[in-house]
N, C-alpha and C positions, 0 to 999 in steps of 0.2 A: 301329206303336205299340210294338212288340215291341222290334225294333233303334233307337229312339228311348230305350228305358229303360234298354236295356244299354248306348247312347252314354254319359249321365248317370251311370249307375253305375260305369264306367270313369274318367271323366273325376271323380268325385267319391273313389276310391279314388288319383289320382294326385296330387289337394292332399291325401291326409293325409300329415304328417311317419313315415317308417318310423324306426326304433329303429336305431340304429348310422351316421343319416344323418350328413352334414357338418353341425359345429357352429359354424361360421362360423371367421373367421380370429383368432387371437389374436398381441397382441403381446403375448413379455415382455422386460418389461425392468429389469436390476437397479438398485436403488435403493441404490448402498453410500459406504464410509468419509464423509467429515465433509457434510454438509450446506451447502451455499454456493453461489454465483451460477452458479458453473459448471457445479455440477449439474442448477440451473435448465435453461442452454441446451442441455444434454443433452436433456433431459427435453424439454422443448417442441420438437427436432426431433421426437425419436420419438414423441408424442400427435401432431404433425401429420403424420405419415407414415404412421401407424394410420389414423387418417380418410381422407387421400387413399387409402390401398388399401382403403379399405371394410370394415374390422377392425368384429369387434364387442364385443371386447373387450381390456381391458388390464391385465395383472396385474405388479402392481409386487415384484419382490422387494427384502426389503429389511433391509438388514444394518447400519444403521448405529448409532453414538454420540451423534450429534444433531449439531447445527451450528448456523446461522446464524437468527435468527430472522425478519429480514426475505426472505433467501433461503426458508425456508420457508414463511412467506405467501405468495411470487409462486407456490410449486410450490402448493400448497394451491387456489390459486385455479384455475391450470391445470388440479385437477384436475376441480375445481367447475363450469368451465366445458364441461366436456368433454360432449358425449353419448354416448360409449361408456360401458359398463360397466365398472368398476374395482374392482381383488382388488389389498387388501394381503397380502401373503405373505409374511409376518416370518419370517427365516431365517436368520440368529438373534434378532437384538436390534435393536427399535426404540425406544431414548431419545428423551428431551428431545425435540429437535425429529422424531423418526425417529416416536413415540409421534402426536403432531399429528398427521401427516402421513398414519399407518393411521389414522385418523380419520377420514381426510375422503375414504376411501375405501368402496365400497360396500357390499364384503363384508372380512371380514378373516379371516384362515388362519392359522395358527401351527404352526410345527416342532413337535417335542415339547421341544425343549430352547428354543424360543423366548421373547424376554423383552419386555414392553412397561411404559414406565412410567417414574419418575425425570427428569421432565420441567419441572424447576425452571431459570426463566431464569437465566443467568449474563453478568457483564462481562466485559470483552476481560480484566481479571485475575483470571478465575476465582472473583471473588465473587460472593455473591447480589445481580442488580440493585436499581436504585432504588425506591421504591416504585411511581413512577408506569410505569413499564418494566415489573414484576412485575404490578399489576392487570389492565394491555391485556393482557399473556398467560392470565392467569388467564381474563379473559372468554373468547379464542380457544379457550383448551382447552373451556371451558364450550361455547361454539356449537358446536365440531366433534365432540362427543359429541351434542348436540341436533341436528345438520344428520343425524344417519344415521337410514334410515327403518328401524334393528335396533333401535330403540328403548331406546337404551344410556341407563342412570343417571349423570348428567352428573356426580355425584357423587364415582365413580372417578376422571374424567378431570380431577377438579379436587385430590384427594387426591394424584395424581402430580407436580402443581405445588406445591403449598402443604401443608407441614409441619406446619400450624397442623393439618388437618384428623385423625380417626382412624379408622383401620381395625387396632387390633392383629390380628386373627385372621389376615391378610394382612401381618405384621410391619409395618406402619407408622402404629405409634403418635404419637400428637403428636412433632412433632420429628422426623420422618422419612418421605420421599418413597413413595409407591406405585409397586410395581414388581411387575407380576403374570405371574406364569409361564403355562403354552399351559392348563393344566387349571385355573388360576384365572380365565384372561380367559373360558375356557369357560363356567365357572361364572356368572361376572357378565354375560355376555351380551357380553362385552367380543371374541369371537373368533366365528366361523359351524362352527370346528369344527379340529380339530388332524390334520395329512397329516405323515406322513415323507419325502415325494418330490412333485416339480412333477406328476412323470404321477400321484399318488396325486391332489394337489390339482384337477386337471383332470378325476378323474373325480368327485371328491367336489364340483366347482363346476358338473359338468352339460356339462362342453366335454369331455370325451373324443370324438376321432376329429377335432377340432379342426385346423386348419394354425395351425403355433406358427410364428411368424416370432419370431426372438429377437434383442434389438437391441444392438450393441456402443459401446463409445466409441470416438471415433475417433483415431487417434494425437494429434494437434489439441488435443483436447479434454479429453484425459488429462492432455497436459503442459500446458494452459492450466488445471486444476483444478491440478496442484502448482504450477506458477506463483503464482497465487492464493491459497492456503493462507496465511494470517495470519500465520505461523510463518517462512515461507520471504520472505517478500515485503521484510523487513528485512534477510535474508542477502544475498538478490540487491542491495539498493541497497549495503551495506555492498562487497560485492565489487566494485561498481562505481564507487564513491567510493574507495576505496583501489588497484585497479587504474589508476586516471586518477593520484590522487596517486602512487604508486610511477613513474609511465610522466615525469610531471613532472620526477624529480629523475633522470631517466636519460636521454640525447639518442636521438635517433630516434623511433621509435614499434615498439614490439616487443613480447614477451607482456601483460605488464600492463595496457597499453593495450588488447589486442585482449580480456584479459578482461573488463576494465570495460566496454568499449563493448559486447561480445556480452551483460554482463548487463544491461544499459539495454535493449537488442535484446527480450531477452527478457522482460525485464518489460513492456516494451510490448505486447509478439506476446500473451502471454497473458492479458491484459484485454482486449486488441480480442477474442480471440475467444472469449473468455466473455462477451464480451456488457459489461462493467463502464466499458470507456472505447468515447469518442468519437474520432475523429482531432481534434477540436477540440483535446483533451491534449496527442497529440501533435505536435500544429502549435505550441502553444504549447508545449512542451517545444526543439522545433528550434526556435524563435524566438529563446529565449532561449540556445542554444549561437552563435546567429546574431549574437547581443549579443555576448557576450564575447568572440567572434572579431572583431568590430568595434574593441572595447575595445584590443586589440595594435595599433591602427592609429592611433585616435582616445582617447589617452589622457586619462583627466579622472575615473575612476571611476563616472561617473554610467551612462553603458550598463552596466558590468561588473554594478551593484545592478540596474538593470531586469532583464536576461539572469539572474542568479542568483533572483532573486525569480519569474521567467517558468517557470524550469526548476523549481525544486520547486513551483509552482501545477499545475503541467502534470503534473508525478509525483502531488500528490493530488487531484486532479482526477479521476485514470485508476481511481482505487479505487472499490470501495464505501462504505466507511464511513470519510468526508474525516475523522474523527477518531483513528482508528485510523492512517491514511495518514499524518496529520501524524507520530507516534508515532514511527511506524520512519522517517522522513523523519530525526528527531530522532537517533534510535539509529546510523542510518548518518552521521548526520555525526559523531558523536560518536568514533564506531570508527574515523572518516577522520581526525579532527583527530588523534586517540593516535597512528594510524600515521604523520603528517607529523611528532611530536613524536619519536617513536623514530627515525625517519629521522636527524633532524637531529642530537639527540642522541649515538646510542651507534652511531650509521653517519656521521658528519661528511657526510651529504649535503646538497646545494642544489639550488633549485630551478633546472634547467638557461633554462628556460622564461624565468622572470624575469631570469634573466642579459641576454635579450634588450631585455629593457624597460627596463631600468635605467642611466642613463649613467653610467659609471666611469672616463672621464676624468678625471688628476688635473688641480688647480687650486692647487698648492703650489708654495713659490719651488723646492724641490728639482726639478722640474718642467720650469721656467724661468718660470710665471708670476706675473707680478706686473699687482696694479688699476691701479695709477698707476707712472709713473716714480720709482725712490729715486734722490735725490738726494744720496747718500752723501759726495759733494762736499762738501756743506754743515757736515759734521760738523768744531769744532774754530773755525769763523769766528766773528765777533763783528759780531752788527748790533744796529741799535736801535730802541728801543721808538715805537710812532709812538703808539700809542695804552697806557693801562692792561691789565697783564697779568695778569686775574682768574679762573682763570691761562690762559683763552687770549685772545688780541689778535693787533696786527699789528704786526711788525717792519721794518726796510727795511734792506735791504743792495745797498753797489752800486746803487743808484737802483732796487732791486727789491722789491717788496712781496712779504712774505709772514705769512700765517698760522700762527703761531706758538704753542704753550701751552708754558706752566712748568712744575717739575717740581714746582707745588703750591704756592709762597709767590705773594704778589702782588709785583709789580713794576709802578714805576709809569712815567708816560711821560719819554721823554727818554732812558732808561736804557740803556745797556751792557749785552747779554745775549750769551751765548756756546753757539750751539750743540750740544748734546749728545748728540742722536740723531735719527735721520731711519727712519721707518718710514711707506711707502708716502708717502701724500701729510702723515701727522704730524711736526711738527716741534719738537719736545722741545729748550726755553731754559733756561739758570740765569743768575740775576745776574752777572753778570764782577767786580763789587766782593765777590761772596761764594766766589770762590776766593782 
């Protein structure tokens, strides 16, 4: 009975958790510069690499200016759907969409010098959106302050969007976005507590002794986020439009050409692996190069329009946002057309390209050729009118007919005409009575 209660009492002393035990594994992973697709596919390796190693938690640090707003709905939802726990860890500044984003996180932490807030949608030109673009955010910010079980006043998180609202005591009076510092979100309920360091935060989040697995980008994914970048996406096509024109007005194929084609390269390389194109793009992108290479064989114009119409569907296509793509689509032709204009202009270049295509045989008497035989013969003789000369008809000489015009009067039949010029098969008469 005895060693039966001291079995149970052992075995009931080794399920309790001791103090300083392993606190399961954590990922962190930082959340930094612009918000965008790329950093979606980031983001969604490391949440499923967390799960597969049996993580139980995930603290996002996050440093950003905001970004993209449909990009930050996909990451919002990733993170909604997750069932690990998740710590936003603002370090420094989470804007606009950065602000969303600690939202829809479970706990939230702040530097001391951390900022959250200033979360008003904006257009690709940096103006205030539409209205109907500005409400759906408004609502999102609304739900993702009501989705956290901190019981946060959805209030704040609608004051960071919308100008209309007021918090002076927190400088954002009417006419001015909320942006609240680590000891104000404190206040509001808007943070779980302000750490100066990750190991501070991990002991103040209960994971001290924790295994931190810490998650990087990958070269890949680095250069497929600048790739990407809105700002860059019109330099690369711009380079690429003008390195092919440059490479056009010069025979061979040599640097120009090889930067055009490597920035094509790359703009493709880095949508496929942010996730934003399909090879569908770029199949129809080579489709269309496949056209106009056709076009040098099978002249007529009509391939060279499908092929050029194929190659910019297929470039906005590879985007995110087909309206923005058209934009710089636009931009880079425009910076291609200047440079063929300056070529030509104040470089007296041609296209070597089209020299190819173009036949420049001459077809002049200097030449030797001529449509018909001149009968130069002709000039000086005197035949006559078989028919009325109004003022062309038919003359006969030498029992030979010929077609004949005046040099402008009428002449009528029967008549004496002489001659006066022979051009190609033209045979230029005057009256013989009017010399």
């Amino acid at each position: 009975m005895i060693r039966g209660l001291l079995l149970f009492a052992a075995m009931f002393l080794l399920a309790i958790p001791h103090a300083g035990a392993d606190s399961g594994k954590v990922y962190h992973v930082p959340l930094e510069n612009e918000v965008e697709r790329g950093l979606y596919e980031f983001l969604s390796r490391s949440f499923g690499e967390a799960k597969e190693a049996g993580a139980d938690t995930i603290i996002l640090e996050i440093n950003t200016p905001g970004g993209f707003v449909d990009a930050a709905g996909r990451i919002a939802k990733l993170m909604d759907e997750t069932e690990l726990r998740t710590i936003a860890y603002i370090n420094r500044d989470a804007l606009s969409a950065g602000a969303f984003l600690a939202l829809h996180a479970d706990e939230i932490y702040m530097d001391p010098n951390g900022r959250i807030g200033a979360a008003q949608v904006i257009d690709q030109s940096g103006n205030a959106a539409d209205d109907k673009a500005n409400s759906a955010w408004l609502a999102s910010m609304k739900a993702a302050a009501e989705s956290s079980d901190q019981g946060r006043d959805p209030d704040y998180a609608l004051a960071m969007a919308n100008a209309d609202m007021d918090f002076p005591e927190y400088r954002a009076g009417k006419g001015k976005l909320l942006t609240l510092s680590a000891d104000e979100a404190l206040e509001v309920n808007y943070s779980e507590g302000t750490v100066s360091s990750f190991d501070e935060l991990l002991a103040t989040a209960g994971l001290e002794g924790a295994e931190v697995v810490k998650m990087n980008e990958t070269f890949s994914e680095k250069l497929a986020r600048f790739i990407t970048n809105p700002v860059v996406v019109p330099i690369l096509l711009s380079i690429a439009g003008l390195g092919l024109v440059v490479e056009l007005y010069s025979p061979g194929f040599g640097i120009p050409g090889s930067m055009g084609a490597g920035a094509l390269l790359l703009f493709f390389y880095g949508h496929l692996v942010a996730g934003l194109a399909g090879y569908e793009s770029l199949l129809l992108f080579l489709a269309g190069i496949g056209l106009l290479i056709a076009e040098l064989f099978v002249p007529g114009g009509i391939l060279g329009i499908i092929g050029a119409v194929a190659m910019v569907a297929g470039i906005i296509m590879a985007g995110a946002d087909p309206a923005w793509m058209a934009i710089s689509v636009v931009t880079a032709l425009v910076i291609t057309i200047l440079g063929m204009v300056i070529m030509m202009k104040f470089f007296g270049k041609r296209l070597h390209l089209l020299n190819r295509l173009i036949l420049r045989d001459a077809t002049d008497t200097e030449s030797g050729y001529v449509s018909n035989a001149n009968r130069l013969e002709l000039i000086g003789r005197t035949a006559t009118t078989v028919t009325p000369l109004r003022p062309s008809g038919t003359a006969e000489l030498d029992g030979e007919y010929l077609d004949v015009v005046s040099e402008g009067r009428f002449i009528g039949k029967d008549q004496n005409v002489k001659i006066t010029k022979v051009e190609g098969s033209r045979i230029v008469v005057r009256e013989a009575s009017a010399e």
